[in-house]
C-alpha positions in Angstrom: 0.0 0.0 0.0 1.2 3.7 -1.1 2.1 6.1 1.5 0.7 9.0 -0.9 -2.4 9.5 -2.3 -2.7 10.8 -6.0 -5.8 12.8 -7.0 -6.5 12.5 -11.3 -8.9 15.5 -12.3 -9.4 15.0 -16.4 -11.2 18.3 -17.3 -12.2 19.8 -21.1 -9.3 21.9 -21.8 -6.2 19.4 -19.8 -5.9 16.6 -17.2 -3.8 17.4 -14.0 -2.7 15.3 -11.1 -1.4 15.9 -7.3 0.4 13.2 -5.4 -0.1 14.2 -1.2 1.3 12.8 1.8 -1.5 12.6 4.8 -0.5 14.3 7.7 -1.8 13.9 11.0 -4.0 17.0 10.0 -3.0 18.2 7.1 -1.7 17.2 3.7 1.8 18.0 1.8 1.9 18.3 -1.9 5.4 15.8 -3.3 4.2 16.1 -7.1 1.9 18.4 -9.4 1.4 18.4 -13.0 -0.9 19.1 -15.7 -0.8 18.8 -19.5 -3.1 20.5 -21.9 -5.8 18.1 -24.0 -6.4 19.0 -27.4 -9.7 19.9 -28.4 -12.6 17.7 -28.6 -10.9 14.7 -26.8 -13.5 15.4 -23.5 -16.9 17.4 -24.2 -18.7 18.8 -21.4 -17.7 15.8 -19.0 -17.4 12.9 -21.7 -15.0 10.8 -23.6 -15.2 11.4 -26.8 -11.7 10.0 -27.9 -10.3 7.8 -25.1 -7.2 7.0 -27.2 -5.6 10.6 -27.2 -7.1 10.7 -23.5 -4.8 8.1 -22.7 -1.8 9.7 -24.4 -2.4 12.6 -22.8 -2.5 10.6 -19.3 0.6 8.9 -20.4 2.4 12.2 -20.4 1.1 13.3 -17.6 2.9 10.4 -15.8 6.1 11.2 -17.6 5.9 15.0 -16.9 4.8 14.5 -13.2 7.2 11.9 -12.2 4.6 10.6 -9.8 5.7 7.5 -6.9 3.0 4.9 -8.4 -0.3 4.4 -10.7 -2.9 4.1 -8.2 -5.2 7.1 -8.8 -8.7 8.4 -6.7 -10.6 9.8 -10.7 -13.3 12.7 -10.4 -16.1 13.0 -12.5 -18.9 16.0 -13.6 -21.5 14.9 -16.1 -24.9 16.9 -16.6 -26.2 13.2 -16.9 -25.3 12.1 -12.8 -28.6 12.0 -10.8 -27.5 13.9 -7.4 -31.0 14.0 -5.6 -31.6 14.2 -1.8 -34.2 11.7 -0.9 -35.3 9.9 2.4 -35.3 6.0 2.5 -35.9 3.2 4.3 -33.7 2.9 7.1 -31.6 0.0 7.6 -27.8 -1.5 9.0 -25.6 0.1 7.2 -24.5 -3.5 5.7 -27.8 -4.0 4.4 -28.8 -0.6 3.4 -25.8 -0.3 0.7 -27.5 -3.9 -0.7 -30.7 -2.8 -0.9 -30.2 0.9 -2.6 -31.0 -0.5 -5.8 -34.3 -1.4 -5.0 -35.6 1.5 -3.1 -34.2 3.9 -5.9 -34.6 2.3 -8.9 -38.1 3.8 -9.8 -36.3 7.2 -9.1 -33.8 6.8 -11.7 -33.6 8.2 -15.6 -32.1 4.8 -16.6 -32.2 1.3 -16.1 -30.8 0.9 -12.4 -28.9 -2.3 -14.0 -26.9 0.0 -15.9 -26.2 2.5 -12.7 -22.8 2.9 -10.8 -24.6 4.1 -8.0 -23.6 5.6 -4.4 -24.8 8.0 -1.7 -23.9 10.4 1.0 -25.5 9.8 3.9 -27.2 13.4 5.5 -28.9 12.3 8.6 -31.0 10.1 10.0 -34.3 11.8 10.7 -37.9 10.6 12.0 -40.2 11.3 9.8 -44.3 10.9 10.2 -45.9 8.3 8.2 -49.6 8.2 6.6 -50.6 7.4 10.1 -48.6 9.7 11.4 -46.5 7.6 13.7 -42.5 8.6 13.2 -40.7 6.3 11.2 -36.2 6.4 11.1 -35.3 7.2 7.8 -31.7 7.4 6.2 -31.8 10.9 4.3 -29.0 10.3 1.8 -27.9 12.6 -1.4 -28.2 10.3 -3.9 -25.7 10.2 -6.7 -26.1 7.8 -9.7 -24.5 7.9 -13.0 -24.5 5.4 -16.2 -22.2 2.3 -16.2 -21.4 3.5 -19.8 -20.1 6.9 -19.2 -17.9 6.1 -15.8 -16.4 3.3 -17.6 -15.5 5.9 -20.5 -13.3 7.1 -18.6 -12.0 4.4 -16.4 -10.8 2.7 -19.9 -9.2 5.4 -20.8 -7.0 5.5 -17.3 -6.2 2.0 -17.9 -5.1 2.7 -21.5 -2.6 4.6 -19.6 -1.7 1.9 -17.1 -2.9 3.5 -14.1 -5.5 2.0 -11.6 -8.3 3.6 -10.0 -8.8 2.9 -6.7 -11.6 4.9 -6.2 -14.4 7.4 -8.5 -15.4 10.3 -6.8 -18.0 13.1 -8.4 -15.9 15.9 -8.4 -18.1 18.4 -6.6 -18.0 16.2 -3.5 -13.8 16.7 -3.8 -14.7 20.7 -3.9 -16.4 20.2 -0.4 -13.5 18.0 0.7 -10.7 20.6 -0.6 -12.8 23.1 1.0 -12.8 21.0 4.7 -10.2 18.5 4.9 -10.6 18.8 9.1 -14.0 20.0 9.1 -12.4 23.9 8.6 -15.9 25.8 8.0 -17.9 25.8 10.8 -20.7 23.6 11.6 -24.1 24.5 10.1 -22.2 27.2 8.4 -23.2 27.1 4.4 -20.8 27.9 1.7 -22.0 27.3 -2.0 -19.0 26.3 -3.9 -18.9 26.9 -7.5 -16.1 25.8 -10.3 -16.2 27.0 -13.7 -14.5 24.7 -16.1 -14.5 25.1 -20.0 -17.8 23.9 -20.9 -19.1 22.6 -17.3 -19.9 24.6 -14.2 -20.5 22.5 -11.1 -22.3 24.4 -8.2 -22.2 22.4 -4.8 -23.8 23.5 -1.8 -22.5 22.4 2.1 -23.1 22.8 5.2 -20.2 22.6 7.8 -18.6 20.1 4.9 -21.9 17.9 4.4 -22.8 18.7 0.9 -26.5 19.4 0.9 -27.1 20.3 -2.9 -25.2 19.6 -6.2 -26.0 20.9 -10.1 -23.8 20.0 -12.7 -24.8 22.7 -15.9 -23.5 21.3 -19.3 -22.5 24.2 -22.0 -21.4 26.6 -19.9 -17.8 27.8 -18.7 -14.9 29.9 -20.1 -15.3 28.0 -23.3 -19.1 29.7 -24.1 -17.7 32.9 -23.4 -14.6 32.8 -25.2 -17.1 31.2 -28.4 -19.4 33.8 -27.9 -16.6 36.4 -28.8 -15.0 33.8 -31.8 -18.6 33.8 -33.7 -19.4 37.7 -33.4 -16.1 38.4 -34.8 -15.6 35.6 -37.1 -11.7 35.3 -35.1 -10.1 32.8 -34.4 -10.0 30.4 -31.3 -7.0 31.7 -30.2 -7.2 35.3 -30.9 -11.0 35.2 -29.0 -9.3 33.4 -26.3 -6.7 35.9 -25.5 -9.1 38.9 -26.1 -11.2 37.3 -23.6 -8.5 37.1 -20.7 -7.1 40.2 -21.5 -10.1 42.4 -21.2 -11.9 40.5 -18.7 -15.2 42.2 -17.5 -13.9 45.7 -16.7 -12.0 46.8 -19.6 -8.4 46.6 -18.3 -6.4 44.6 -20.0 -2.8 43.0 -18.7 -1.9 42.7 -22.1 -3.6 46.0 -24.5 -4.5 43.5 -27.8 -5.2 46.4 -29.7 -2.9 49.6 -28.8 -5.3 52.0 -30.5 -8.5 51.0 -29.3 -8.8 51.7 -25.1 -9.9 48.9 -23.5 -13.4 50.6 -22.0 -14.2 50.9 -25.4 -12.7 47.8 -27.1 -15.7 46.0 -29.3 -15.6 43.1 -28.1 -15.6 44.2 -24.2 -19.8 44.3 -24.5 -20.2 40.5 -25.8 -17.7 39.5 -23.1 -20.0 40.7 -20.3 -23.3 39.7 -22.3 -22.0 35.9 -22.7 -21.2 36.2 -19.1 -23.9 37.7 -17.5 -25.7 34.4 -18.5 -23.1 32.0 -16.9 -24.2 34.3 -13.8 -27.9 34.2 -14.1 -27.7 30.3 -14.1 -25.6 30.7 -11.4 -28.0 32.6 -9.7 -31.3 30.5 -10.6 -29.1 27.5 -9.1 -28.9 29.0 -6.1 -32.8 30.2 -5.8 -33.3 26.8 -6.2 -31.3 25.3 -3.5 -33.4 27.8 -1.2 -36.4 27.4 -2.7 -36.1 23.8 -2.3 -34.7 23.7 1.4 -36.5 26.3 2.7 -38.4 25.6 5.7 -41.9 27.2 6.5 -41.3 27.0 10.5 -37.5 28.5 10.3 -36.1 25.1 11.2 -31.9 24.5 10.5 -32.8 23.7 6.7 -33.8 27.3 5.8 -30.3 28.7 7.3 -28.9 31.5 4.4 -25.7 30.5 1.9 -22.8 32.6 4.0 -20.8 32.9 1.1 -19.6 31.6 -2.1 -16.2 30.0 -3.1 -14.5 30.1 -6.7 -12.3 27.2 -8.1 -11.9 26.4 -12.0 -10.2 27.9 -14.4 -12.9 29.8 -16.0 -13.8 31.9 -12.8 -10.5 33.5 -13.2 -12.0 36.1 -15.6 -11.1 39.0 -14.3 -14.0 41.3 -12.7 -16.1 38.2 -12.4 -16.2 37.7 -8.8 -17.3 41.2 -8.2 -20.0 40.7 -11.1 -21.2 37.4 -9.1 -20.9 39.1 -5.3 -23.3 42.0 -6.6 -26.5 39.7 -8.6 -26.2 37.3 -5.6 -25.5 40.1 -2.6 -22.7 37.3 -1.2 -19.3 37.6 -0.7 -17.1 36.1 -3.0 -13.9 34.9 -3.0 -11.1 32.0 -4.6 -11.0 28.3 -3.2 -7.6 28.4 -1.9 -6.4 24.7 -0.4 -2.9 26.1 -0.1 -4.3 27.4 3.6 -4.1 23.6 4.7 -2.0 22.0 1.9 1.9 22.2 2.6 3.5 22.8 -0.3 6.7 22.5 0.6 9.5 21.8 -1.9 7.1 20.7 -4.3 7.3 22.4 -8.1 4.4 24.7 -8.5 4.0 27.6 -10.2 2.1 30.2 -9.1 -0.6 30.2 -11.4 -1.2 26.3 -10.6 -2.7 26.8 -7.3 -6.2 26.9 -8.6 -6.0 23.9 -10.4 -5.1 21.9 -7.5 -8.2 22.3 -5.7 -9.9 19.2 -7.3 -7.2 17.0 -7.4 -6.5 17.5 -3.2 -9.9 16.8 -2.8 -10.0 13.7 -4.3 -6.7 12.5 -2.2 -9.1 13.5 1.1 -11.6 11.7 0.3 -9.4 8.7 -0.2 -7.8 9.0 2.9 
């Protein structure tokens, strides 16, 4: 058995990979690396071509140098049921038996084509028809398609690794978030990561996720295409306008010395593409309190306190502030470095944000 743990977050736009040592409290990083797919290899949280996956894992490895090929693999697929629901309680050793049979009337699919598995929330009496209180297991239900976790799973073994363990990446935001239980209890955080063309928006409370949305088709990929197709540019030239102007005009880079960057043409279609990343953002969230809210003013209706940023596409600049003001919440980066000693370890300072994922998936293997 490995003394580290290595965390393998495959995303749209480049795969990464962190190898930590547990601590008695705390993690260190040993190895980090990340290599760039090419496009069209993994749409909006699917293999489309495992082959060039697998190369791409393959030099990961080479790049990273990592101590073995045992990897924890996150997923985010639109197509994962995540649904809180109260069932029948049982044992624990009979309940994981049985979960097929009390959900699979719930489910999109065939259940005997689900990978299926659950967070457990509480344990709560509940009134039946009768109204005598019944135990229940209140659980957050996650299911997903045989087919599309083994899409990826074959892919990793084309690369000779092994996965030990498959984790929905949203659950690893949570655990990045509160390796040790750092927020405190009953305090509720929504955490959102913007990829390239998936945002996953998970809600917790004192590191119990309560709420989870995966949203297909948008990221820093929509925006960046909203730009490409108004101006008939390139990919790469969109790209670049994109991160240089960001949502307030004020570019690290001027792309066009003559035109100021308040003024630059493509400044408005940035914000408009934007601006509806946000409002599903923001209907997300009205959901999760419409949903939860609790008539009497019980623990379920407690308020989001704030809301954390990871992925690459909330790097935009002015975005945060554009998010704090439609939801009225502060806003702020996912930062694991707080509780991840780096120490030694190669990483550039632009790299921080991409190991938030990967560190929670070593925590939740721990």
């Amino acid at each position: 058995m490995s003394s580290t743990l290595i965390g393998l977050d495959i995303g749209t736009s480049g795969v990464r990979a962190a190898e930590l040592v547990p601590k008695r409290r705390s993690f260190a990083l040993k190895r980090f690396a990340e290599v760039p797919l090419p496009s069209g290899v993994v749409r909006a949280g699917t293999v489309v071509d495992p082959t060039r996956l697998s190369e791409a894992l393959r030099e990961l490895w080479a790049v990273g140098k990592f101590g073995h090929r045992r990897v924890t693999l996150g997923i985010a697929n639109a197509g994962v049921l995540v649904r809180q629901m109260d069932l029948e309680w049982m044992p624990p050793e009979d309940f994981g038996k049985a979960l097929r049979y009390q959900v699979q009337d719930v489910l999109p699919f065939p259940v005997e084509d689900a990978n299926l598995d659950y967070y457990l929330l509480g344990e709560p009496e509940v009134p039946d028809a009768q109204g005598v209180l019944q135990r229940k297991a209140r659980v957050l239900l996650v299911a997903a398609t045989r087919e599309m976790v083994d899409s990826f799973v074959l892919a990793v073994h084309g690369a000779k690794l092994h996965v030990d363990a498959v984790d929905l990446m949203p659950f690893a935001l949570v655990r990045a978030r509160t390796p040790g239980g750092l927020a405190p209890a009953g305090d509720v955080e929504a955490i959102v990561d913007i990829g390239a063309d998936i945002t996953s928006v998970v809600v917790h409370a004192g590191g119990v996720p309560r709420f989870v949305r995966i949203i297909s088709g948008l990221g820093g990929d929509s925006i960046t295409r909203a730009v490409q197709q108004r101006y008939d540019w390139t990919w790469e030239d969109a790209e670049r306008t994109k991160v240089a102007l960001g949502l307030v005009g004020t570019p690290a880079t001027s792309t066009d010395p003559l035109v100021p960057a308040e003024s630059h043409p493509a400044l408005g279609t940035i914000v408009e593409a934007t601006e509806a990343l946000v409002a599903e953002i923001e209907t997300t969230l009205d959901f999760y309190r419409s949903s939860t809210a609790d008539p009497l003013g019980g623990a379920e209706s407690v308020g989001i306190a704030r809301v954390l940023l990871a992925g690459a596409g909330s790097r935009l600049s002015g975005l945060d502030q554009l998010l704090s003001l439609r939801l009225g919440l502060d806003t702020a980066p996912l930062d694991v470095r707080g509780h991840l000693r780096v120490g030694a370890a190669d990483l550039a300072p632009d790299q921080s944000g991409a190991l938030t994922v990967p560190t929670g998936l070593c925590v939740g293997a721990r």
